[in-house]
N, C-alpha and C positions, 0 to 999 in steps of 0.2 A: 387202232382200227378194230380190234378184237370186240372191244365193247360197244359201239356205232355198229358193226355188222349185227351181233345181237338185237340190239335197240331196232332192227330198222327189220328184223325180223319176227319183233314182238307187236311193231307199228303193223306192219304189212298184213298179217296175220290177225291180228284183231283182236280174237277172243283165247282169253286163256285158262284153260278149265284147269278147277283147284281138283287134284285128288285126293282123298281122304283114304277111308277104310279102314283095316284094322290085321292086312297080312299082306304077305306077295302078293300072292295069285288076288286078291281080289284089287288091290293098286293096278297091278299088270292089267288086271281087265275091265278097268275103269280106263286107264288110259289106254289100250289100245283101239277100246270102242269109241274113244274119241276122239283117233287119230283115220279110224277108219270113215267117220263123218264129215273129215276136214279142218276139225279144230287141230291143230298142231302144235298149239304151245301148250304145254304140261306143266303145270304148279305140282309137284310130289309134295304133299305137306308131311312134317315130321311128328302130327298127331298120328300119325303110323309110326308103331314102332320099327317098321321092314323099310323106311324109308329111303333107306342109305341103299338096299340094297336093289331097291324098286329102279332107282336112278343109274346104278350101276346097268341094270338089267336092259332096261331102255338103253339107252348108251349104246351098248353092246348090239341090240336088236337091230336098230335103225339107222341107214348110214343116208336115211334125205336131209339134205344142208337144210331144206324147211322146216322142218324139226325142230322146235327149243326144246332142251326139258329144263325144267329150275326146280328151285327146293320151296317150300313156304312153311309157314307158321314156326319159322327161324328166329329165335328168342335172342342168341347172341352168338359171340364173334366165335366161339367154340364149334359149335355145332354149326353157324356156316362154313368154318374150315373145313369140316367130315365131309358136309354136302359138296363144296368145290372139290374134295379128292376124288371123290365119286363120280363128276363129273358134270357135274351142275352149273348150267349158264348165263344163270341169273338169281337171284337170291330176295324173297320176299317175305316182310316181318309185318305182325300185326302194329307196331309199334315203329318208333325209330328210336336205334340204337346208334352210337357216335362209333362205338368200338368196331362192328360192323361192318359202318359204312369207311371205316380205316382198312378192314381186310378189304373189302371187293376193292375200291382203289388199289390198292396194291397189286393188285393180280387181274385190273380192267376186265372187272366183271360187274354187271347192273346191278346195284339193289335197288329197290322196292320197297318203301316204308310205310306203313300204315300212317296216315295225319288225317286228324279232323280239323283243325283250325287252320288259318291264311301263318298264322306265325310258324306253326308245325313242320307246313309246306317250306316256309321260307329257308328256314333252321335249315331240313332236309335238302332242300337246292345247294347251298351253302357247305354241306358234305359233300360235294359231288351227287346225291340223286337224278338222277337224269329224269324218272319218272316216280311221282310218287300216287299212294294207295290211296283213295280215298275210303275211309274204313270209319263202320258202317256207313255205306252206300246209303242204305237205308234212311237213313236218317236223316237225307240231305237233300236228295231228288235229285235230278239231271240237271236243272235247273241252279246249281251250287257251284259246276264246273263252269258255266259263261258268264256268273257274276264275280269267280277268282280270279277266273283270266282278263276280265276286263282292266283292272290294275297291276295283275300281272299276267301279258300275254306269255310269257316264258316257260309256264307252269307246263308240263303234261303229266295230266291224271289219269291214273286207271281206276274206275268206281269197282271195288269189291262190297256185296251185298247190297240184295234189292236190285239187280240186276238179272231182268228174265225175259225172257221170248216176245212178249208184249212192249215192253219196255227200251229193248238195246239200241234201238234204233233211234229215241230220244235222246238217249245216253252221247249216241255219234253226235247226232244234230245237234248238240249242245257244247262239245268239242274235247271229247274223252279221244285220245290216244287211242286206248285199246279198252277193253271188258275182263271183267275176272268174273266169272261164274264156276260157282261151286252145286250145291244140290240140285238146283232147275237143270241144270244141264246131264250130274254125274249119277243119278241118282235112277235105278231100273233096271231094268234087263240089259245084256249088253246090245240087244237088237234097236232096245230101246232108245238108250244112251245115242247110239251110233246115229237115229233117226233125228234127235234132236243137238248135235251140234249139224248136223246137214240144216235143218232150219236158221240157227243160229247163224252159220255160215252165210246164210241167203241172206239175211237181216241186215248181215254186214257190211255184203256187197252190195246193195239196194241202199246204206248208208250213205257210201263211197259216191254212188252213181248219180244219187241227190247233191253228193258236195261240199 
């Protein structure tokens, strides 16, 4: 149940903003200004080196069950274990790793894999993936997610990159699970920030409300 609750709170939620940086205090205030916008699911990625401790932090702050925090740009099964002691409820790689997707099974928590091809995806469903990354987004257009699922309806993808304000709402219409937005979203002032997943947010729900 542990990992279905998560799952249906990363579904529910939508948009999952990747944090980046390069200390605490500035992860801490990436995500909090995007927590104060309404995006609530957190990617802490581990191209911060404070990542482990940015997760802890959160964690600690925040007791809204709407809340996810997760770890990203999770290279292998080491460093997802640091992230899960931490507290991490979800685990997402640019890549798919086997080793990985062995630890979150074990401890029924989500990974998230980076695939570009239908075989990638498949591989990765066949770990257990429950949702995988479509990585570079970019590369693919929204239009890549309703022609995988048409021979496989099973799939759910989350498109990371190329995914912005303009665009997310095609991204839904085309049958993306959820959004990973990284710069468009994390990227300003925290006032900034905070303004722009409220937009996001509305995109989302205007997604939902279409159907």
């Amino acid at each position: 149940m542990k990992r279905q609750n998560i799952l249906k709170k990363l579904s529910d939620n939508g948009v999952v903003a990747v944090v980046r940086g390069n200390s605490i205090d500035e992860g801490m205030s990436i995500s909090k200004a995007c927590i104060e916008g309404g995006v609530v699911s957190i990617e802490v990625t581990y191209t911060n080196p404070s990542a482990t401790d940015i997760i802890k932090e959160l964690k600690s702050q925040y007791n809204d069950p709407n809340i996810v925090i997760g770890a990203g740009s999770v290279l292998d099964s080491e460093t997802a274990k640091i992230a899960l002691l931490a507290g991490a409820e979800f685990i997402v790689s640019p890549t798919f790793n086997p080793d990985t997707a062995k630890l979150c099974n074990r401890y029924q928590i989500p990974y998230i894999p980076g695939c570009m091809t239908i075989t990638e995806m498949v591989t990765a469903i066949e770990h257990g993936s429950d949702i995988v990354k479509l990585f570079p987004g970019n590369v693919f257009g929204p239009s890549f997610i309703k022609s995988a699922k048409a021979p496989l309806p099973q799939l759910n993808i989350m498109p990371s990159g190329g995914v912005d304000i303009d665009n997310v709402e095609e991204w839904f219409k085309n049958g993306a699970c959820a959004v990973s937005v990284g710069g468009k979203l994390t990227s300003g002032t925290p006032e900034e920030i905070t303004e722009k997943a409220k937009k996001f947010m509305e995109k989302f729900k205007k997604a939902n409300e279409r159907g």
